[in-house]
C-alpha beads as a LAMMPS data file, in Angstrom:
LAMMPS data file: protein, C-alpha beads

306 atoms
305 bonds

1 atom types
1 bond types

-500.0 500.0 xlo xhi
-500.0 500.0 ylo yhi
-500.0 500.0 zlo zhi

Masses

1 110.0

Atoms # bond

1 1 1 -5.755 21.928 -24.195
2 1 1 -2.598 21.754 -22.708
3 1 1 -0.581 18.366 -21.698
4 1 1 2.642 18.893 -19.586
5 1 1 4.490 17.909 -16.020
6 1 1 3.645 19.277 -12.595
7 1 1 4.883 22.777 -11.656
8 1 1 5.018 24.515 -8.378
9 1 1 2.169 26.279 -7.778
10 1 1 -0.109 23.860 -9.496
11 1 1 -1.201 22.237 -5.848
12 1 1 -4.625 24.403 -6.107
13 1 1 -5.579 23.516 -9.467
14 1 1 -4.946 19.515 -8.360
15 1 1 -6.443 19.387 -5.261
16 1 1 -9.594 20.949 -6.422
17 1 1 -9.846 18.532 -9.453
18 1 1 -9.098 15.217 -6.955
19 1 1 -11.517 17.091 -4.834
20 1 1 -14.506 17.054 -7.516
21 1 1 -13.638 13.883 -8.945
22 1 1 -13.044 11.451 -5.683
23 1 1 -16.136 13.585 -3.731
24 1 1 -13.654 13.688 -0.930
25 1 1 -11.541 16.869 0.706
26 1 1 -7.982 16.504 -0.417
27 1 1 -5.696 18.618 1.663
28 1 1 -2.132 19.914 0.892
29 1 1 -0.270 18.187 3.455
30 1 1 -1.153 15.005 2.702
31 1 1 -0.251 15.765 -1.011
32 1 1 2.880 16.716 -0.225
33 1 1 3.869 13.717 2.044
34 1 1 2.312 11.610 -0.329
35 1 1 4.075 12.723 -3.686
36 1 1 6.697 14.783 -3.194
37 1 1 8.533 13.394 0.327
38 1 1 8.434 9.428 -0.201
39 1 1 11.685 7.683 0.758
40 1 1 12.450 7.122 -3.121
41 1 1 11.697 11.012 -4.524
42 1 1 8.976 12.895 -5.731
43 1 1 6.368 11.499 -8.323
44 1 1 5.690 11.865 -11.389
45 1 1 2.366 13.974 -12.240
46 1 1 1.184 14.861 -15.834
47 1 1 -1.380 17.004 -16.046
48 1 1 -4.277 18.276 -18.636
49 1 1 -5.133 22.242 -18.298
50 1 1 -7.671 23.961 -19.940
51 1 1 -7.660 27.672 -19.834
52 1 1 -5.500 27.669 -17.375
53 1 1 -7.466 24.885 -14.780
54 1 1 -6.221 21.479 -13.887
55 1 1 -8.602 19.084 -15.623
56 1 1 -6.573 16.019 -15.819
57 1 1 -4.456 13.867 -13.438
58 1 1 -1.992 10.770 -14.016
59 1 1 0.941 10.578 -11.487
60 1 1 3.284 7.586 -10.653
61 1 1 5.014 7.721 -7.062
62 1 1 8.174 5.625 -7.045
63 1 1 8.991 3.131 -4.719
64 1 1 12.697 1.086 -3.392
65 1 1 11.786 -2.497 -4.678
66 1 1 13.394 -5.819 -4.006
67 1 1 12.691 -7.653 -7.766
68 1 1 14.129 -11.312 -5.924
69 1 1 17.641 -10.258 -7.522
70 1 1 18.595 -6.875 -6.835
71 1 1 17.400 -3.873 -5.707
72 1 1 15.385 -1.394 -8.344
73 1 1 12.519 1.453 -8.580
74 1 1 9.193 0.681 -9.678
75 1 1 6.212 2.778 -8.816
76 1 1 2.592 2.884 -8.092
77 1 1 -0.254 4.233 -10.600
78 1 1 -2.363 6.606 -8.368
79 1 1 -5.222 9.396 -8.676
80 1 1 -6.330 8.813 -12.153
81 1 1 -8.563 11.362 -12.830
82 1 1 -10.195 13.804 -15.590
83 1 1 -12.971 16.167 -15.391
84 1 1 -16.559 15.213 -15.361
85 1 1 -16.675 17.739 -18.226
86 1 1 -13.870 16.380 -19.782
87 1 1 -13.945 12.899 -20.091
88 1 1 -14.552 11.069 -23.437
89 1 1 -11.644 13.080 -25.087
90 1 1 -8.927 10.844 -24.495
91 1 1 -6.920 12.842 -22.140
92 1 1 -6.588 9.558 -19.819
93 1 1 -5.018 7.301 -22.355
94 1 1 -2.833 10.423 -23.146
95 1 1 -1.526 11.202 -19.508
96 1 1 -0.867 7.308 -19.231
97 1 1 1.252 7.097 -21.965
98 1 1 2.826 10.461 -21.758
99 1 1 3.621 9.693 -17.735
100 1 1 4.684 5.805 -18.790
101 1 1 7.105 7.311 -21.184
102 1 1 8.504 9.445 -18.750
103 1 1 8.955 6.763 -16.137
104 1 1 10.569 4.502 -19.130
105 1 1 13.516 7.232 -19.255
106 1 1 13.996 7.006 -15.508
107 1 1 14.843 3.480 -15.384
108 1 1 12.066 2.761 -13.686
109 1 1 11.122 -1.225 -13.334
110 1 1 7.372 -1.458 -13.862
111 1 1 4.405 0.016 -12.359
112 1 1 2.184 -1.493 -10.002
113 1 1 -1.720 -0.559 -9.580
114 1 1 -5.133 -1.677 -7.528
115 1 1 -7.682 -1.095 -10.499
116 1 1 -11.316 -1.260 -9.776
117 1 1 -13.589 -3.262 -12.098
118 1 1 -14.520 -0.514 -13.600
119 1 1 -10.844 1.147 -14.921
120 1 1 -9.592 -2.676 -15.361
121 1 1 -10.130 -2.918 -19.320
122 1 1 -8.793 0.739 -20.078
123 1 1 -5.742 -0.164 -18.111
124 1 1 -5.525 -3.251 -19.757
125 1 1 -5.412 -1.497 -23.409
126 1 1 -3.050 0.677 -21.851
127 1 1 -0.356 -2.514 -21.224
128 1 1 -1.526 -3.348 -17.079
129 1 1 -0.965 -7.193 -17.037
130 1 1 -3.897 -8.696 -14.111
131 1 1 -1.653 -10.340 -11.698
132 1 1 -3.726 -11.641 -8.585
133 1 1 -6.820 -11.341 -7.338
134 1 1 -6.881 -9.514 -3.663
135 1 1 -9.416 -10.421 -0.679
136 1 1 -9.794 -9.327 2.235
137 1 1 -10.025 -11.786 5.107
138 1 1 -12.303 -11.433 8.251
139 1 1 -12.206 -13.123 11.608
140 1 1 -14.229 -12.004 14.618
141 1 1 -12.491 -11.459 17.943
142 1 1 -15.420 -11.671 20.551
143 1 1 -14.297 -13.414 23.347
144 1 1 -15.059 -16.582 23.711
145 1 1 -14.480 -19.866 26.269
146 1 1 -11.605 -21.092 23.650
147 1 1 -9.630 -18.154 23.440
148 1 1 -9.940 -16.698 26.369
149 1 1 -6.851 -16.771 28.763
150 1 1 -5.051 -18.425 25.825
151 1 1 -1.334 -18.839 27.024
152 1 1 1.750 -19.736 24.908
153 1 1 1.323 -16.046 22.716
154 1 1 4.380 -13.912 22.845
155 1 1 3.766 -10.699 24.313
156 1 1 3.945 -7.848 22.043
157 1 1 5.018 -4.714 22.893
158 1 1 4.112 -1.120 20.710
159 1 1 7.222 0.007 19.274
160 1 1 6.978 4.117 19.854
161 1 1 8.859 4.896 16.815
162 1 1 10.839 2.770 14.221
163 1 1 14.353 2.985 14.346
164 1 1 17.847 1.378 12.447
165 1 1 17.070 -1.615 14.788
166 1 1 14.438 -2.473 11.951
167 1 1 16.806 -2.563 8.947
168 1 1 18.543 -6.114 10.265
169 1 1 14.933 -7.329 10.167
170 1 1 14.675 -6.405 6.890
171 1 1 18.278 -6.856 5.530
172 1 1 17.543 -10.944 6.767
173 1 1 13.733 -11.534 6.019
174 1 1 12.298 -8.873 3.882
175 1 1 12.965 -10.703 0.575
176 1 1 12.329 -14.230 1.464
177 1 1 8.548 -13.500 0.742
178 1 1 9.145 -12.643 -3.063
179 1 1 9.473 -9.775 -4.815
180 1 1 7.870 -6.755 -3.598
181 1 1 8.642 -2.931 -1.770
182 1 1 11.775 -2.167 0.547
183 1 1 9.971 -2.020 3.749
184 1 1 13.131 -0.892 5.962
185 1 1 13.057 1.489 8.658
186 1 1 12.895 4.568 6.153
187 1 1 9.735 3.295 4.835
188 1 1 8.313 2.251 7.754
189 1 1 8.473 5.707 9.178
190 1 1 7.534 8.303 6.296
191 1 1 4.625 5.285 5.473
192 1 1 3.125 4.886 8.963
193 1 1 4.798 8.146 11.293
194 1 1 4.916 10.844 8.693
195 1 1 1.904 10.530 7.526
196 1 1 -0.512 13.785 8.391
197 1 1 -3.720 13.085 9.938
198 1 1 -4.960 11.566 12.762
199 1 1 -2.201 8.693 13.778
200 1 1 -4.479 5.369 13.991
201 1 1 -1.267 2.879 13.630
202 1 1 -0.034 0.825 15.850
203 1 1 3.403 -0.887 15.433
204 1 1 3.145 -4.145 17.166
205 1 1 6.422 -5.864 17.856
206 1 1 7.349 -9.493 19.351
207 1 1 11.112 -8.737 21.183
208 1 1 13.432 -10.802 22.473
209 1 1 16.476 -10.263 23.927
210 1 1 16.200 -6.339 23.544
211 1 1 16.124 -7.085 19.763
212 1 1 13.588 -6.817 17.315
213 1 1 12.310 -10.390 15.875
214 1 1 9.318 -9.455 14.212
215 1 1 6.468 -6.631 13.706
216 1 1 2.778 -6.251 12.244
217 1 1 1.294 -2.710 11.328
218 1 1 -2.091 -2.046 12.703
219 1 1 -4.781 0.295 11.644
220 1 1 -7.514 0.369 14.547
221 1 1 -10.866 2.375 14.299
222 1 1 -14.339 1.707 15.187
223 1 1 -14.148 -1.790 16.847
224 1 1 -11.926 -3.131 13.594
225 1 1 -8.498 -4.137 13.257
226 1 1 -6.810 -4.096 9.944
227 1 1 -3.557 -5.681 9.621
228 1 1 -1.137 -3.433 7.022
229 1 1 1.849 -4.915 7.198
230 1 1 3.099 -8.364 8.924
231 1 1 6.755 -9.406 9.033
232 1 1 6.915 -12.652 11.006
233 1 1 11.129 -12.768 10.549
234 1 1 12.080 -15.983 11.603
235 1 1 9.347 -16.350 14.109
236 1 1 6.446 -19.037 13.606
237 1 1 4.020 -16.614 11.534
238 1 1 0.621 -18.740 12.756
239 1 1 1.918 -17.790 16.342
240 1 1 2.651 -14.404 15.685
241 1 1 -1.020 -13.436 13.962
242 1 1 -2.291 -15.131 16.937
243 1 1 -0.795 -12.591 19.540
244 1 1 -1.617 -9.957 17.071
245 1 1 -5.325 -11.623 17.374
246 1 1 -5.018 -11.854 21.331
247 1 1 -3.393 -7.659 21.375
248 1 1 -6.487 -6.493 19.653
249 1 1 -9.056 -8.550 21.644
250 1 1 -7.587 -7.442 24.685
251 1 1 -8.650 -3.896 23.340
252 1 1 -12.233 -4.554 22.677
253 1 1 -11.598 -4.917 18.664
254 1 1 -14.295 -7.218 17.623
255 1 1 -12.864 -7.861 13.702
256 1 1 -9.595 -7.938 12.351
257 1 1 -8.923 -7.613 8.425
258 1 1 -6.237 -8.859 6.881
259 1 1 -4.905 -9.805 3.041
260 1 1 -3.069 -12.908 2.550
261 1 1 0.933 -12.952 2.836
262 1 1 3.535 -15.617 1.481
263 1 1 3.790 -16.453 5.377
264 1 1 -0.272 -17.010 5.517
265 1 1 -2.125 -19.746 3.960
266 1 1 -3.929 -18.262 0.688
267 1 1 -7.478 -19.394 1.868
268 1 1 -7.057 -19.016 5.921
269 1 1 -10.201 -20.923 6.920
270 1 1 -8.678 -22.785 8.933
271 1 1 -7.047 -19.931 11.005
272 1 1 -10.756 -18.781 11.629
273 1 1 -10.631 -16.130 8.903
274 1 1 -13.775 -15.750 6.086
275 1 1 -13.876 -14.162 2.803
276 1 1 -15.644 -10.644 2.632
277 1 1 -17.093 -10.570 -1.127
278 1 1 -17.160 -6.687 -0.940
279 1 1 -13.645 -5.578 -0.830
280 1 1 -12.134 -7.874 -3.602
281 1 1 -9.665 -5.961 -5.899
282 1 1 -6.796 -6.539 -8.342
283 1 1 -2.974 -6.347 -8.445
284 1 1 -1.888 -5.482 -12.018
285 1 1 1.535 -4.491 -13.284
286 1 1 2.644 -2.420 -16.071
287 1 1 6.097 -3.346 -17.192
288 1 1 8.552 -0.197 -18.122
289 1 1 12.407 -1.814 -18.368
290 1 1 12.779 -5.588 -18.730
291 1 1 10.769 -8.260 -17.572
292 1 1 7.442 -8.689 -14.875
293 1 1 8.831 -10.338 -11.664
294 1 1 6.300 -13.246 -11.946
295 1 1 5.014 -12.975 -8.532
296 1 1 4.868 -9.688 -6.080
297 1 1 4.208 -9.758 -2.285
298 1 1 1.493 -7.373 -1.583
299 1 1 -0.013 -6.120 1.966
300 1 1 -3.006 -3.978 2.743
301 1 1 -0.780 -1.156 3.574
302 1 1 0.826 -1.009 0.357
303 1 1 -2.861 0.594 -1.071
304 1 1 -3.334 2.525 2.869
305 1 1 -3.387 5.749 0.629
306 1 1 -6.270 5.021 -1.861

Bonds

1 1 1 2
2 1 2 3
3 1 3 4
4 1 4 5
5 1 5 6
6 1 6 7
7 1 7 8
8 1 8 9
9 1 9 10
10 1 10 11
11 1 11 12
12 1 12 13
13 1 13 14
14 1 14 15
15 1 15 16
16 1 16 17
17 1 17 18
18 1 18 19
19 1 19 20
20 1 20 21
21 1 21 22
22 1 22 23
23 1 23 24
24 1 24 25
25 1 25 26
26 1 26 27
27 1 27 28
28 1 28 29
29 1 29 30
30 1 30 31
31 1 31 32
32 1 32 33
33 1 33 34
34 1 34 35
35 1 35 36
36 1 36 37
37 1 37 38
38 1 38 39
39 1 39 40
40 1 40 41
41 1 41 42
42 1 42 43
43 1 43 44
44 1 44 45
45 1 45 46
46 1 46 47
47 1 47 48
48 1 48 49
49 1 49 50
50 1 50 51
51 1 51 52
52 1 52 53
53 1 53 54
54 1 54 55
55 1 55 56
56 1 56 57
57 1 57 58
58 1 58 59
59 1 59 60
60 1 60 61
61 1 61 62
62 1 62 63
63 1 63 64
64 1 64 65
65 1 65 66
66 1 66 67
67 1 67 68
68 1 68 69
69 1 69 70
70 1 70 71
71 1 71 72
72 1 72 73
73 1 73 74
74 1 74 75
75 1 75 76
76 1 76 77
77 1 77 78
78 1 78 79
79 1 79 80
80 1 80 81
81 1 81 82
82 1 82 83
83 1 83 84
84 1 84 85
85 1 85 86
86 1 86 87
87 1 87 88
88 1 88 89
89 1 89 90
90 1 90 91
91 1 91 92
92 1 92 93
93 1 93 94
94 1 94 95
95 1 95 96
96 1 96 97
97 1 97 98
98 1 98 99
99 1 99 100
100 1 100 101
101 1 101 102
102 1 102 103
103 1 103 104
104 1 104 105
105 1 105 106
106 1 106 107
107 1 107 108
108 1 108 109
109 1 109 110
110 1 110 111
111 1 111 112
112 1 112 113
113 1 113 114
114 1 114 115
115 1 115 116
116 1 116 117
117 1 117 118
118 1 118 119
119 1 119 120
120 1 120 121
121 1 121 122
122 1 122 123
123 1 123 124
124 1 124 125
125 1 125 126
126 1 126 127
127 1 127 128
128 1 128 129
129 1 129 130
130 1 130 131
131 1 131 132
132 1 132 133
133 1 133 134
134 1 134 135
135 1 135 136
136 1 136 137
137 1 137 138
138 1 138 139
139 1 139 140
140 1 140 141
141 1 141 142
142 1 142 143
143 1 143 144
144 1 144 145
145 1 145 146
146 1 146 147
147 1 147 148
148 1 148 149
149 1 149 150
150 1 150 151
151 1 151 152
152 1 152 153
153 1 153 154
154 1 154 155
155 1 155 156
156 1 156 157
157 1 157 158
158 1 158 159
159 1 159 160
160 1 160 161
161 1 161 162
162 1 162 163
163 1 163 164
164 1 164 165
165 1 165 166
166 1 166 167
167 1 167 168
168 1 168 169
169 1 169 170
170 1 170 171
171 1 171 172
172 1 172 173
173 1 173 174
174 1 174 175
175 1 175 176
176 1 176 177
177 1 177 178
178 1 178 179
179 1 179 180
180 1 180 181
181 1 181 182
182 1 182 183
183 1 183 184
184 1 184 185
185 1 185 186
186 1 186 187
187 1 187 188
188 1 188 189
189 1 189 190
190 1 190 191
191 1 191 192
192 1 192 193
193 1 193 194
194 1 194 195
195 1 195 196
196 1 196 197
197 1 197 198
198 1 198 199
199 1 199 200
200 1 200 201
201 1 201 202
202 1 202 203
203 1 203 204
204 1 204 205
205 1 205 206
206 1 206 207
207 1 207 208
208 1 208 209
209 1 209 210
210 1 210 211
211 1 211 212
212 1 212 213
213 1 213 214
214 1 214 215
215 1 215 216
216 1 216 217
217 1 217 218
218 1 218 219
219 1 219 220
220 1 220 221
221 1 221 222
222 1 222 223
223 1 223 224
224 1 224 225
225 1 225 226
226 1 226 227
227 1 227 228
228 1 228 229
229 1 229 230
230 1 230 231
231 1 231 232
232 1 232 233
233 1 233 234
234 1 234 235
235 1 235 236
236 1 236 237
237 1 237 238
238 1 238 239
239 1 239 240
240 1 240 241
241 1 241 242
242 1 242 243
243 1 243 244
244 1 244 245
245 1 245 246
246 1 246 247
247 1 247 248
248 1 248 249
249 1 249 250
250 1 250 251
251 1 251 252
252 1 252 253
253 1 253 254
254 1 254 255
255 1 255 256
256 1 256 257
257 1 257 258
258 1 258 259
259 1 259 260
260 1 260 261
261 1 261 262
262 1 262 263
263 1 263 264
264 1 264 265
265 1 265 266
266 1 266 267
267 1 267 268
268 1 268 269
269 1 269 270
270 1 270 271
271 1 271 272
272 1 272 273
273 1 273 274
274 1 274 275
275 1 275 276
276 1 276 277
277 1 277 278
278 1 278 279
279 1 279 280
280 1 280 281
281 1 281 282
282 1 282 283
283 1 283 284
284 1 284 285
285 1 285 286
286 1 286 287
287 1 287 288
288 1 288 289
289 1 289 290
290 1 290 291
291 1 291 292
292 1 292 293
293 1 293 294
294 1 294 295
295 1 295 296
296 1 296 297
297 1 297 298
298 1 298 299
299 1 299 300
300 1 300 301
301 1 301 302
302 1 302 303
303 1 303 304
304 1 304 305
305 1 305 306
């Protein structure tokens, strides 16, 4: 068995194991964009080869962070995976702390991962501290005779591609929700434009004055609207989810999704919203250099890729 970093030319051998192991079609492209372009440098992927094939998979893609002092890297544990043939011979807990170590000697802050109930334990031996507890929100959108013709909602326009004008945004109101990722106009675009695939995102903006004052990311498909990303600036956020609300009902969306933000109540029954039992998930970080920031803001579209 061999242990050692990712090469070029090793693509193949890793999308056919992510293939077998996640029963889905992983396609170069999306690799690529995904670990080797993001806005703070390629990954890092340790791998587990056997004669030659790719049987194991631990990679950490690094990320801009705001840590509520300063600006830093910390990075996101994604597509964990061994061999159905393989597994039981430690080559997980080996590409963890072979890939840790390596992040360690970066400089690297902490990592930050979604695990399922399942890998929760084994990350938990592995030094993944639980944070929070994630839930997804529901609200139904059919029309009704107290929402319809609703007036007082800003009118949001789609933004057709995200430019320097979102940095200010940013620069002013990105960290006053805690410690979490850079979302500035880089990220925005290589996150939500660059992405291969079919483009279901909508950048929803409120304007005034030719300026920017606030913007929600959208991910529309089958009659549901997921909200990915909501910076309310210095905007009333209840007002702005409610013309996010009134843009998607206008479309025909009958549900939107949404995870809690420092700008959101925690339990949002009052804004309409129910829990959905089903998609509940934990936030649990991993620290490499120095201390856990003891909170982190987290949005759906910080897990859009798994």
């Amino acid at each position: 068995m061999e242990f050692r970093s990712y090469r070029l030319g090793d693509e193949g051998g890793i999308l056919t194991l992510l293939s077998t192991v996640f029963q889905e079609k992983r396609d170069l492209a999306r690799w690529r964009w995904y670990y080797q372009e993001g806005p703070a440098g390629p990954a890092l992927i340790r791998l587990a080869l056997h004669g030659g094939r790719v049987v194991g998979h631990r990679a950490l893609v690094p990320y801009r962070i705001w840590n509520g002092r300063e600006y830093a890297v910390a990075c996101q544990a994604s597509d964990a995976a061994v061999h159905p043939d393989y597994r039981g011979r430690g080559i997980f807990s080996r590409l963890t702390k072979e890939v840790l170590a390596a992040a360690k000697d970066r400089g690297w802050a902490f990592v930050f991962s979604f695990p399922n109930e399942k890998s929760l334990p084994l990350n938990r031996r592995l030094g993944w501290v639980p944070r929070q507890k994630l839930r997804k929100w529901v609200k139904p959108l059919f029309p009704s005779p107290l929402t319809r013709g609703k007036k007082g909602l800003p009118a949001l326009k789609v933004a057709p591609g995200v430019g320097e004008e979102f940095d200010p945004l940013w620069e002013l109101y990105g960290g006053r929700g805690g410690p979490g990722l850079c979302k500035d106009a880089r990220y925005l675009r290589w996150r939500y434009l660059a992405k291969p695939g079919p483009k279901n995102y909508t950048l929803l903006t409120w304007q005034e004055g030719g300026k920017i004052q606030a913007y929600s990311v959208l991910a529309v498909a089958g009659g549901r609207g997921h909200l990915l990303d909501f910076m309310p600036g210095s905007q009333d956020p209840l007002i702005f989810l409610r013309g996010v609300e009134k843009y998607l009902r206008q479309r025909g969306v009958y549900f939107i999704t949404l995870w809690p933000v420092p700008e959101l109540p925690p339990t949002p029954y009052g804004l309409g919203y129910i829990p959905n039992p089903l998609r509940a998930g934990t936030l649990a970080l991993c620290p490499l250099a120095g201390e856990l920031p003891p909170t982190w803001r987290v949005t759906a579209g910080d897990t859009d890729y798994a």
